[in-house]
DSSP file (Angstrom, degrees, kcal/mol; ACC not computed):
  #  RESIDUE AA STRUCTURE BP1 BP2  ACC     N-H-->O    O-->H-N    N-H-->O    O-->H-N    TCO  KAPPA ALPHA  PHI   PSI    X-CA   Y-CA   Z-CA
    1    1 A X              0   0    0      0, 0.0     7,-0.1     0, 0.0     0, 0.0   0.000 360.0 360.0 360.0 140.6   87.9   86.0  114.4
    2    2 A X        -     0   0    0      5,-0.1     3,-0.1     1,-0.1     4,-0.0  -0.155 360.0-171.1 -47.8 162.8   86.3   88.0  111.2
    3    3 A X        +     0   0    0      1,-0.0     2,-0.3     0, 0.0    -1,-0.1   0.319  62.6  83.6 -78.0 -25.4   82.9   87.1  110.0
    4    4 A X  S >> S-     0   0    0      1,-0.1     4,-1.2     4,-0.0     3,-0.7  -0.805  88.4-121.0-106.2 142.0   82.4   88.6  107.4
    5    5 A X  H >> S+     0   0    0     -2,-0.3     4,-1.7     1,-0.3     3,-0.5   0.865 104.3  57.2 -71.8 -33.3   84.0   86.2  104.3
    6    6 A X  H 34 S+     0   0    0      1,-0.3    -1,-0.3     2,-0.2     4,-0.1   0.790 109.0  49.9 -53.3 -33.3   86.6   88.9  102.9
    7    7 A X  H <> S+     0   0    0     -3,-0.7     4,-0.7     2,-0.2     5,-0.4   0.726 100.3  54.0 -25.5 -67.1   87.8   89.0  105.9
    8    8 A X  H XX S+     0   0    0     -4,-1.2     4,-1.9    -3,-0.5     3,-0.9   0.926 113.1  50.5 -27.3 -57.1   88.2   85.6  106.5
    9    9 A X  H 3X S+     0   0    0     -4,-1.7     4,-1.7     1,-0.3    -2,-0.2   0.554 107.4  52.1 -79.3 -16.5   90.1   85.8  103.3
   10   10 A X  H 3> S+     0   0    0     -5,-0.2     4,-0.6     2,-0.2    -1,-0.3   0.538 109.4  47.2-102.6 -16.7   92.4   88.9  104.3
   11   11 A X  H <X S+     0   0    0     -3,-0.9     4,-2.5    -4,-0.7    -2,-0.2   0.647 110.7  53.8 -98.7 -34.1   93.5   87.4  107.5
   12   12 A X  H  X S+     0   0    0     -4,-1.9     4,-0.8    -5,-0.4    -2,-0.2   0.979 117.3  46.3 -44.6 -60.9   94.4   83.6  105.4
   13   13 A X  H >X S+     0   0    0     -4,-1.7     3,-4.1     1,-0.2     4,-0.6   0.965 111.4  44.6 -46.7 -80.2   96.3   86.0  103.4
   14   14 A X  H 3X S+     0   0    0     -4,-0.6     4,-2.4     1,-0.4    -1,-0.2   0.747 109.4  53.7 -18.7 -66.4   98.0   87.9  106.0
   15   15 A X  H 3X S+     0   0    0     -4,-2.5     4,-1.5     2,-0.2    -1,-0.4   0.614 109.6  54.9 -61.8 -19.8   99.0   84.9  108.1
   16   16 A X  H <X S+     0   0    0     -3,-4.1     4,-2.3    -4,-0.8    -2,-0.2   0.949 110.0  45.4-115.7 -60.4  100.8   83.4  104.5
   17   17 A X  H  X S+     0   0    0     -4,-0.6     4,-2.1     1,-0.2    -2,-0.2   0.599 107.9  55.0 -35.8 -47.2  102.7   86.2  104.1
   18   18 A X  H  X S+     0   0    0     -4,-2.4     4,-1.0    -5,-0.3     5,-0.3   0.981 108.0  46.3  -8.5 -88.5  103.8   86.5  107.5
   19   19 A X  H >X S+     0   0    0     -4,-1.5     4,-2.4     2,-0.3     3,-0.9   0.878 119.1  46.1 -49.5 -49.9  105.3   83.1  107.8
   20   20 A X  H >X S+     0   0    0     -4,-2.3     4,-1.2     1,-0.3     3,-0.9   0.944 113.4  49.5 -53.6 -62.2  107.0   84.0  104.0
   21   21 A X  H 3< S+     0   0    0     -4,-2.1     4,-0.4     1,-0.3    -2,-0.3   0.416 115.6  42.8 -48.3 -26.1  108.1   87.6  105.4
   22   22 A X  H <X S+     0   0    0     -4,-1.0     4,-2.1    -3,-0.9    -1,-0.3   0.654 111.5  52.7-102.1 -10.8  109.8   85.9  108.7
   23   23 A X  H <X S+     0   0    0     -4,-2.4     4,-2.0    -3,-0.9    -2,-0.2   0.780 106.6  56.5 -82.6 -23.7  111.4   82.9  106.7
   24   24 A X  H  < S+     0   0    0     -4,-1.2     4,-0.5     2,-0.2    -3,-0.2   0.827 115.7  40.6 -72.8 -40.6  113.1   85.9  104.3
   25   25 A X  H >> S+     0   0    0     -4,-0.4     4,-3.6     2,-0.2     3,-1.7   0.943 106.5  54.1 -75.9 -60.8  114.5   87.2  107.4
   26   26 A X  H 3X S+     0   0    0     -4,-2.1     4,-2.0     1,-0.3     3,-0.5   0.955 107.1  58.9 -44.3 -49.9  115.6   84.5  109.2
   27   27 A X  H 3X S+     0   0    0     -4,-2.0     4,-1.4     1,-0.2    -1,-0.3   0.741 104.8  46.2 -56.6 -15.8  117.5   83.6  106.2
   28   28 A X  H <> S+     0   0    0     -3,-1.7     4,-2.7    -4,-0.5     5,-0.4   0.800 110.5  53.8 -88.4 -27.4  119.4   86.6  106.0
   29   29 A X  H  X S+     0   0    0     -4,-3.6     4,-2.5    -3,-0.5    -2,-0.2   0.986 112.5  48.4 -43.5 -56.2  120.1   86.3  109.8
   30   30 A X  H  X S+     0   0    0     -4,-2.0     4,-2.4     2,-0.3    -2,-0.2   0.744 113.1  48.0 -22.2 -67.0  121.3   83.0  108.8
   31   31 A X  H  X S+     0   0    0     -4,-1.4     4,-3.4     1,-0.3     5,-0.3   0.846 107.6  53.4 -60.5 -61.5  123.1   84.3  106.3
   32   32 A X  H  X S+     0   0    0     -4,-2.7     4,-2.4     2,-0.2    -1,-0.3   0.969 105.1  43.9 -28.1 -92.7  124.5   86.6  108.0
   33   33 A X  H  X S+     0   0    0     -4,-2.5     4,-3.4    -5,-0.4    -2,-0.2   0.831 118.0  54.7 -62.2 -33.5  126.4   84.8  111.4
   34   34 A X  H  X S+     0   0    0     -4,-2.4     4,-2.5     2,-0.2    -1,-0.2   0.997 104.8  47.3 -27.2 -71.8  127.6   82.1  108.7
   35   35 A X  H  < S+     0   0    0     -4,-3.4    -2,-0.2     1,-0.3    -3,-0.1   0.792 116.7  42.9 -57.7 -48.6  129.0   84.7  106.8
   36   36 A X  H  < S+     0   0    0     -4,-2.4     3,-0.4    -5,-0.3    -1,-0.3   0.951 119.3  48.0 -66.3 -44.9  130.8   86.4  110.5
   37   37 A X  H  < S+     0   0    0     -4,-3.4     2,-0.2     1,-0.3    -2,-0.2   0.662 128.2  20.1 -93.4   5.0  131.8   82.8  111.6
   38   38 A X  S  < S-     0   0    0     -4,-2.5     2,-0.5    -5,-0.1    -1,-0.3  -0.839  84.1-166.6-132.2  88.3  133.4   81.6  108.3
   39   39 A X        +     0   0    0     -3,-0.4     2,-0.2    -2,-0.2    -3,-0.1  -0.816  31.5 130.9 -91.7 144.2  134.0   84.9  106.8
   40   40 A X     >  -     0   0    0     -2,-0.5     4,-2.4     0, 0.0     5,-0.1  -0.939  69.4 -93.6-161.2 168.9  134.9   84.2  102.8
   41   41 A X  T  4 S+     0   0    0     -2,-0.2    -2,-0.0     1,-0.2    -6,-0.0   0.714 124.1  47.0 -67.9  -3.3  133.9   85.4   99.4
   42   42 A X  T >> S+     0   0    0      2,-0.2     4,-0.9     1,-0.1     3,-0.8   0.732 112.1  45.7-107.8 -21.1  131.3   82.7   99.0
   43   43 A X  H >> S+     0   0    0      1,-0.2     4,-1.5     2,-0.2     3,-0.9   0.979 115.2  53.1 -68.3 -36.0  129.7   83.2  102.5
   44   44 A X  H 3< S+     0   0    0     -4,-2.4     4,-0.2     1,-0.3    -1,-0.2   0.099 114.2  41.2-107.1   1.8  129.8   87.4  101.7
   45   45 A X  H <> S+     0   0    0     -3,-0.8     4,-1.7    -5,-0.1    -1,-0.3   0.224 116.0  45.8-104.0  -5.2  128.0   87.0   98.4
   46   46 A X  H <X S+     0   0    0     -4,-0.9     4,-0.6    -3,-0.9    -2,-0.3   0.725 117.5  51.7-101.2 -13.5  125.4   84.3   99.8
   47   47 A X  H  X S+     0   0    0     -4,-1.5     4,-0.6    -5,-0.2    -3,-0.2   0.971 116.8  33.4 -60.0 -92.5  125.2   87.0  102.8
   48   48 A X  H  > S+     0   0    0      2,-0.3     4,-0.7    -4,-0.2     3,-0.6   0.738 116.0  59.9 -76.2 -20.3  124.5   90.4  100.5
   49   49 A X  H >X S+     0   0    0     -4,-1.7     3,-4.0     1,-0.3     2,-1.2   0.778  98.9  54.2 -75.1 -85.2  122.4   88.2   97.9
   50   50 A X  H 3< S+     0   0    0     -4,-0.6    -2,-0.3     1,-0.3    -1,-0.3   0.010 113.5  44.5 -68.4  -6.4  119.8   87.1  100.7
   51   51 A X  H 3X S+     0   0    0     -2,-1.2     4,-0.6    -4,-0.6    -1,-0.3   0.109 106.2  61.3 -61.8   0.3  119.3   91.1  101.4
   52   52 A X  H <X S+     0   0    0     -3,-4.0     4,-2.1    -4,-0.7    -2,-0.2   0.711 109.9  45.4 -78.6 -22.7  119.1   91.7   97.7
   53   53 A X  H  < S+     0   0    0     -4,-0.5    -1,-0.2     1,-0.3     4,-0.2   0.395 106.8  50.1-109.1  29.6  116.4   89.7   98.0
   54   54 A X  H  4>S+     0   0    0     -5,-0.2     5,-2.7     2,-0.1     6,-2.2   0.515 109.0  54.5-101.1 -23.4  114.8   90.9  100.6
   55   55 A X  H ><5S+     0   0    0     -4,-0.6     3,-1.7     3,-0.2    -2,-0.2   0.890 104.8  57.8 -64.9 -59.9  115.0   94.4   99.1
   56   56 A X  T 3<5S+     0   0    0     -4,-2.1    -1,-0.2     1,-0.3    -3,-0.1   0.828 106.4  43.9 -51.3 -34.3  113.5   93.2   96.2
   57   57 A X  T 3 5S-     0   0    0     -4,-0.2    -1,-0.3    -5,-0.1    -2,-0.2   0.620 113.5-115.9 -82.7  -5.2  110.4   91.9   98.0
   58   58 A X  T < 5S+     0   0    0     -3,-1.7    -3,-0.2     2,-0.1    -2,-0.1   0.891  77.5 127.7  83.5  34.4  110.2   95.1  100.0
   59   59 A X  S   <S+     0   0    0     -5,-2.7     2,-0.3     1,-0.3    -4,-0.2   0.807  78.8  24.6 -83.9 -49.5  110.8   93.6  103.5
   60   60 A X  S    S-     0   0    0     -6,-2.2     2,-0.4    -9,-0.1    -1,-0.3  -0.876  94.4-107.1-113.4 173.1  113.9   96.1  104.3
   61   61 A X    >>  -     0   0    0     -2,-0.3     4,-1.5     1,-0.1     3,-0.6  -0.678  30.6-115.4 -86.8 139.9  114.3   99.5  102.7
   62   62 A X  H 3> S+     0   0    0     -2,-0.4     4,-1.9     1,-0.2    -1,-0.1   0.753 119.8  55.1 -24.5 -53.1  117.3   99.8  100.0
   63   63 A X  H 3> S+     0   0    0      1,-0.2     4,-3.2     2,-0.2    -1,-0.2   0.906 104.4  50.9 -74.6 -52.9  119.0  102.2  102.1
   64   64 A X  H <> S+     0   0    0     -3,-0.6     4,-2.5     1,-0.2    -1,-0.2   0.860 116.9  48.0 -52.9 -32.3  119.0   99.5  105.5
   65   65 A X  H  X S+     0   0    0     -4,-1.5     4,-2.1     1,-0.2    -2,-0.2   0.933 107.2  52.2 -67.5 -37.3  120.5   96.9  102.8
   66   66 A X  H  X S+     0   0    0     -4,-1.9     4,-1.0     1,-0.2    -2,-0.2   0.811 110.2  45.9 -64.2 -24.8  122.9   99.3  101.6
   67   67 A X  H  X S+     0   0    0     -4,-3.2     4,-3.4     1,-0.2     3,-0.3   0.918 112.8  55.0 -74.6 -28.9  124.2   99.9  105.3
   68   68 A X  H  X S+     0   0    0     -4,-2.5     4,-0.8     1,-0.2    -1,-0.2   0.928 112.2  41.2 -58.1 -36.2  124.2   96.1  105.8
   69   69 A X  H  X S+     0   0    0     -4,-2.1     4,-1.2     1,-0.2    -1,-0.2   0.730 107.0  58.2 -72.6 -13.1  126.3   95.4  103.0
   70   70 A X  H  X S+     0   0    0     -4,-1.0     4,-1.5    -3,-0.3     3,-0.3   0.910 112.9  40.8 -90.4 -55.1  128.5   98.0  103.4
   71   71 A X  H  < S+     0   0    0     -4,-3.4     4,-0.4     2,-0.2    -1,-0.2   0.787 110.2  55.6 -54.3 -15.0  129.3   96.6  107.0
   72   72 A X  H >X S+     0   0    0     -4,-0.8     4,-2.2    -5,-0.2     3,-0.9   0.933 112.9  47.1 -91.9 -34.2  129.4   93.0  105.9
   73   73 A X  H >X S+     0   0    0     -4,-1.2     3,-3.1    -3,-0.3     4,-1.2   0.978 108.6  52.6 -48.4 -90.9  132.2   94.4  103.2
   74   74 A X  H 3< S+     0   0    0     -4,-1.5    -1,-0.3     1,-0.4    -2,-0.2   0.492 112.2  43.3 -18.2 -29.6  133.9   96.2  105.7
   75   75 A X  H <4 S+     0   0    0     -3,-0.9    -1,-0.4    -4,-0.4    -2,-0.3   0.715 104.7  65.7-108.2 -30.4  134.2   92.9  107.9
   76   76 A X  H <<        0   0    0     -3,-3.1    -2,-0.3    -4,-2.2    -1,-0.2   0.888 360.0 360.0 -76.3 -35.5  135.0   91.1  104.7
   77   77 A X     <        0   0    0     -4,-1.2    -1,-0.2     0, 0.0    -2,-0.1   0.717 360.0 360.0 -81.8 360.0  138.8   93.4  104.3
């Protein structure tokens, strides 16, 4: 454990962000295996918004979203 207080303060942070940063994912897992075992238009937009928003916080890169969506589309026809 740090000593020094900024420290302290950098690992508080860290750990809060974490927790936020694996609950954004699990929800797109989530989102996700709904989406595969009842596939429909409302599961395949609640699917590609929960990696819009994951883009948006910067957790995956644009490009990784696009490929997701583009398969979850693909699975949708």
């Amino acid at each position: 454990m740090p000593i020094i207080k900024s420290a302290i303060k950098r690992v508080k942070q860290a750990t809060k962000r974490r927790e936020r940063n694996v609950n954004v994912k699990k929800d797109i897992k989530s989102a996700v295996k709904a989406f595969f075992a009842k596939p429909s238009q409302t599961t395949l937009s609640a699917a590609q918004s929960e990696i819009d928003t994951a883009v948006k916080k910067k957790l995956i890169n644009k490009n990784t979203a696009a490929r997701r969506k583009a398969s979850l589309a693909k699975a949708a026809k």
